[in-house]
C-alpha positions as CSV (number, residue, x, y, z in Angstrom):
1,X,0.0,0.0,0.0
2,X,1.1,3.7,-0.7
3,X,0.3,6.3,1.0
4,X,0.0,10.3,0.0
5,X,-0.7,13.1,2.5
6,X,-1.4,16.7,2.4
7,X,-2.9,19.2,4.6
8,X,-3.3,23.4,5.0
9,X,-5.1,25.6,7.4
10,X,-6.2,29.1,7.4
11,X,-7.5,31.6,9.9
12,X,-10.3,32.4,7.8
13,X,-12.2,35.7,7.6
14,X,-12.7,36.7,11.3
15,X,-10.5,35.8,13.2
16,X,-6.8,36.5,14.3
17,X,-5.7,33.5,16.0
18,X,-5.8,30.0,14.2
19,X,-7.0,28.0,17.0
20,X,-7.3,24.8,14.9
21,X,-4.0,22.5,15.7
22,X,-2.7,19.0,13.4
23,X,-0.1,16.7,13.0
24,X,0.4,14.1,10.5
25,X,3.4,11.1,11.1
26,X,4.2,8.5,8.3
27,X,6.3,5.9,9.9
28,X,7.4,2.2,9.1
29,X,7.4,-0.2,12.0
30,X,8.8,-3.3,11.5
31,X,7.3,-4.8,8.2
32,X,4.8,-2.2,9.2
33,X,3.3,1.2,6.9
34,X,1.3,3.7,10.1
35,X,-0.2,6.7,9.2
36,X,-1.0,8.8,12.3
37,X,-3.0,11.8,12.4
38,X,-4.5,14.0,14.8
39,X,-6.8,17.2,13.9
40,X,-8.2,20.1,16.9
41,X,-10.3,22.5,16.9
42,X,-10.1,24.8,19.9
43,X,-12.9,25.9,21.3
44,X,-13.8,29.6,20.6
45,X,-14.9,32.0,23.4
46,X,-12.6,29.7,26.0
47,X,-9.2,30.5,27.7
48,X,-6.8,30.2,25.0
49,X,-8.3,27.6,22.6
50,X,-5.3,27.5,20.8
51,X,-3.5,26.0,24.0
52,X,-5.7,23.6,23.9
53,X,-5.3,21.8,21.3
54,X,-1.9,22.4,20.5
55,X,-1.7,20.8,23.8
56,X,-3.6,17.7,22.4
57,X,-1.5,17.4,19.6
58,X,1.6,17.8,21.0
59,X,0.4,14.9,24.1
60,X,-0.7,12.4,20.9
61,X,2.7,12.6,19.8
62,X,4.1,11.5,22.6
63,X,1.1,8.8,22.8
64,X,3.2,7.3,19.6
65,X,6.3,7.4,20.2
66,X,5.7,5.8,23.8
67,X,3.0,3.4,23.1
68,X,1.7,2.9,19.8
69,X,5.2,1.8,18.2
70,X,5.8,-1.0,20.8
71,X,1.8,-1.8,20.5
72,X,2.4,-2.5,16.7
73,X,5.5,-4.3,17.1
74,X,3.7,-6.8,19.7
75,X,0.5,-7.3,17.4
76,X,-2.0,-5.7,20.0
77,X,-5.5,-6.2,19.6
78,X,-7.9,-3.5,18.6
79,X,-9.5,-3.9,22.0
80,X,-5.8,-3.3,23.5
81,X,-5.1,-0.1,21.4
82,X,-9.1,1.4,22.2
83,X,-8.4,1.0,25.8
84,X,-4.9,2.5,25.1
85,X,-6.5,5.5,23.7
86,X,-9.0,5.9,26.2
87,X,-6.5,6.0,28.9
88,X,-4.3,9.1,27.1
89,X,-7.8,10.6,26.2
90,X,-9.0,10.5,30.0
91,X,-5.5,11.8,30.7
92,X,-5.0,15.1,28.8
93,X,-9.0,16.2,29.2
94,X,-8.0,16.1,32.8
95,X,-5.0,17.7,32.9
96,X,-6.8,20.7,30.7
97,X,-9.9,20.2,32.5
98,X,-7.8,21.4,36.1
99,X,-5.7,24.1,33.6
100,X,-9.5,25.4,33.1
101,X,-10.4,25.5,37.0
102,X,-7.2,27.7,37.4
103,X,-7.5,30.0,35.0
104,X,-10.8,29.8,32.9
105,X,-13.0,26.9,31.0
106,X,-10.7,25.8,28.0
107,X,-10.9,22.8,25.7
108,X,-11.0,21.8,22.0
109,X,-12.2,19.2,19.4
110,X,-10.1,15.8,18.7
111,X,-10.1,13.9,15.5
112,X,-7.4,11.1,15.2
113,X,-6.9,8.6,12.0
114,X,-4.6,6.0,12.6
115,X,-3.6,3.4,9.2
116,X,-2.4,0.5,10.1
117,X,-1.2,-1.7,6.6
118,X,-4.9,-1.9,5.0
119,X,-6.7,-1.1,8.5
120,X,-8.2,2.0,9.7
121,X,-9.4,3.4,13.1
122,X,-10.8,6.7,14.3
123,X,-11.4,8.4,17.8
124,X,-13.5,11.8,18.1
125,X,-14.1,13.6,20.3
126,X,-16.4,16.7,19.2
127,X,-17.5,17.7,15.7
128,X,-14.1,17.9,13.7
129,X,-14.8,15.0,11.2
130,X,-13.2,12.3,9.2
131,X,-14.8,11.2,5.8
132,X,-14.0,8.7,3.5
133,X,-14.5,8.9,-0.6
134,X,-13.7,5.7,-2.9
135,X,-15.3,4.8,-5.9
136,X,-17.9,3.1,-4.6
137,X,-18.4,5.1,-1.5
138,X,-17.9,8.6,-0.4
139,X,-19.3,9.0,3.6
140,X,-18.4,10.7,6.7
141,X,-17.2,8.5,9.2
142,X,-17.8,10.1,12.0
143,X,-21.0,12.1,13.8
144,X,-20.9,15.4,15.0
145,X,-21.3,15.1,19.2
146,X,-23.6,18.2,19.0
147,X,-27.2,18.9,20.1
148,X,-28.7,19.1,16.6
149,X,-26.7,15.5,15.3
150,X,-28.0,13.9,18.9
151,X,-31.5,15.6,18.1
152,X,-31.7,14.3,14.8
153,X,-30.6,10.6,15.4
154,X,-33.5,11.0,17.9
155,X,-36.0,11.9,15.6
156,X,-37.0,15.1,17.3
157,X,-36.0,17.5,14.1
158,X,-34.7,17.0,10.5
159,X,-31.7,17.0,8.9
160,X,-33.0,20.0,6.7
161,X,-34.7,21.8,9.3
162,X,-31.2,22.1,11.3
163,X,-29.6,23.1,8.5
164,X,-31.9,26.4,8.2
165,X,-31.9,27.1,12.4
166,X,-30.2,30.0,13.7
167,X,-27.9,29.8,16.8
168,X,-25.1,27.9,18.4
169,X,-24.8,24.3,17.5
170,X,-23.7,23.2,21.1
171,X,-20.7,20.5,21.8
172,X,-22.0,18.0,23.9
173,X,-18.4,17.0,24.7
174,X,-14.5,18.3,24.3
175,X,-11.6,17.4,25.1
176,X,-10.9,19.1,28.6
177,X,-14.3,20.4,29.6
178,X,-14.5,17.7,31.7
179,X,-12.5,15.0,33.4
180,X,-13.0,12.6,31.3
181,X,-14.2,11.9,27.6
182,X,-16.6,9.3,25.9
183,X,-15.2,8.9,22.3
184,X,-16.4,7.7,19.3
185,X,-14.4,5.0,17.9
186,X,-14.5,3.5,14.4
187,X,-12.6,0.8,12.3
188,X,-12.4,-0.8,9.2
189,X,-10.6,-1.9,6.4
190,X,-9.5,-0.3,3.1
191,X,-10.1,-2.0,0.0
192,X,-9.7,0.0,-2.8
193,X,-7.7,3.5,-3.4
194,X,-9.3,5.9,-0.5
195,X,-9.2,9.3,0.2
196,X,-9.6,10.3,3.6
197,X,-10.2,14.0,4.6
198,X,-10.0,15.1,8.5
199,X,-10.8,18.7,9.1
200,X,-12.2,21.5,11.3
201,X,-15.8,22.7,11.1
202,X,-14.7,26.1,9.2
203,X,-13.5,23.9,6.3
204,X,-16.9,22.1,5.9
205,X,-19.1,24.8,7.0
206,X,-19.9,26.5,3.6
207,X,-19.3,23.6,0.8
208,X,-21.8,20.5,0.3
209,X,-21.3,16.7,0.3
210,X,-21.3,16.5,-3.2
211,X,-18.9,19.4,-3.5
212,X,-16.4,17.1,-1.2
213,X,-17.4,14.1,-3.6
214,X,-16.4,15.9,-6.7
215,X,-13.4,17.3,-4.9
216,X,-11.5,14.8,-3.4
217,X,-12.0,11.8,-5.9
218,X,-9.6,9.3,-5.4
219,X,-8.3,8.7,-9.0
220,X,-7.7,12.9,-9.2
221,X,-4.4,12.5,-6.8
222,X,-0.9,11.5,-8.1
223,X,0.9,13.3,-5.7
224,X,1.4,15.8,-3.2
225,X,1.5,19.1,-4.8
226,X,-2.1,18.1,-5.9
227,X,-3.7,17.5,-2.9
228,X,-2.1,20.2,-1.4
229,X,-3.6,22.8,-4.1
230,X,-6.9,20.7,-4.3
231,X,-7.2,22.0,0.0
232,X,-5.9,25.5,-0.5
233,X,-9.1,25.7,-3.4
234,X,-11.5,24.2,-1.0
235,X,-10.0,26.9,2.0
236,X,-10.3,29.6,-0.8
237,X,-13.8,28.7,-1.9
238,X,-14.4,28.5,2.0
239,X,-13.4,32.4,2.1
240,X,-15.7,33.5,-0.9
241,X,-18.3,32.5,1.0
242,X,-17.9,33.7,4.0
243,X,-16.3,32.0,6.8
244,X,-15.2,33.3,9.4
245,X,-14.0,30.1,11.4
246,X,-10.2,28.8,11.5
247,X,-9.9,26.6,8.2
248,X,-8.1,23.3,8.6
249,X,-7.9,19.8,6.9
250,X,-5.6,16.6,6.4
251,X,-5.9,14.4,3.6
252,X,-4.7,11.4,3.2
253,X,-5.0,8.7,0.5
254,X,-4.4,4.7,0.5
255,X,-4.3,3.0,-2.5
């Protein structure tokens, strides 16, 4: 399998502080090919969202070099590496969770994708996302942890009525704003050349799912310099239209 991987962020239109915090590692382990990335989105209207999850990003690292690379290396179990990430998780939210009882209510958004040979898994925490496009599939992975997603898995509005309401879309969890998290986890395996994008909420804000399905086609990416122009478009078309939100994405395609 060979991987590609690109990424970009911008401020956007509002604001003077890019809050939104990444890191992406390529690394071979033994007979191994991991991808490892992590994507934040500190929390506006907190103490220094910006510390937040740079603070997140820069624990996750650590996270691999101290435990992922010996997990691979031993053949851990999924099981073994979802308890290992709850366990950091639970960690850093309450080491920012008592930063925010000193000196004001911080926290941030958490996305990680971790590729393992032809194996996939994803933690959030939040509503940065993950989605996936193929050929014969183009979702996103994840679900926003937000009162209008939870409202509408329950039934109680629409999918196009929240689209058109007015007001706050309120996190019902981040990373910090409590001791401890409930993440979402996912897995699965890749089977055919996939594109995965991670990103903040300003980068998928303004544009459509079948903008993203047009965009970030698979077959479209030979390299690099490609991806990394096809983002700064999407961050640029993001800017026409108004956003005002940080602007951040990682993507990342196995074929």
């Amino acid at each position: 399998m060979r991987i590609i991987i690109a990424s970009g962020t911008n401020c956007g239109n509002d604001r003077d502080i890019n809050q939104d915090s990444f890191l992406v590692r390529q690394m071979h382990i033994d007979r191994h090919r991991v991808v490892s990335a992590i994507l934040c989105d500190g929390m506006g209207g907190t103490y220094r969202g910006e510390v937040a999850s740079a603070s997140v990003v820069k624990s996750f690292d650590r996270w691999i070099d101290n435990y992922l690379v010996g997990m691979i290396r031993e053949n851990v179990s999924r099981d073994e590496l979802r308890k290992s990430w709850k366990v950091w998780l639970d960690d850093i939210s309450g080491k920012l969770y008592r930063l925010g009882d000193q000196k004001g209510r911080t926290g941030t958004t958490a996305v990680i994708l971790l590729v393992i040979d032809e194996l996939y898994f994803i933690l959030n925490v939040g509503d940065s996302r993950v989605y996936r496009f193929s050929k014969s599939q183009s979702v996103q992975i994840t679900e926003d942890q937000t009162m209008f997603s939870r409202d509408i898995r329950n039934g109680k509005i629409t999918a196009e009525k929240a689209a058109q309401m007015t007001g706050a879309n309120t996190l019902l969890q981040a990373v910090g704003t409590t001791p401890v998290c409930v993440p979402d986890l996912y897995a699965g395996r890749i089977t055919e050349p996939t594109v995965f994008m991670m990103c903040s909420d300003g980068f998928r804000n303004m544009i459509s799912m079948q903008e993203f399905k047009e965009a970030f086609v698979p077959d479209a990416f030979q390299n690099k310099l490609q991806m990394k122009m096809k983002i700064e478009d999407m961050i640029e078309l993001n800017r026409k239209r108004g956003e005002k939100d940080n602007i951040s994405a990682i993507l990342v395609k196995a074929f």
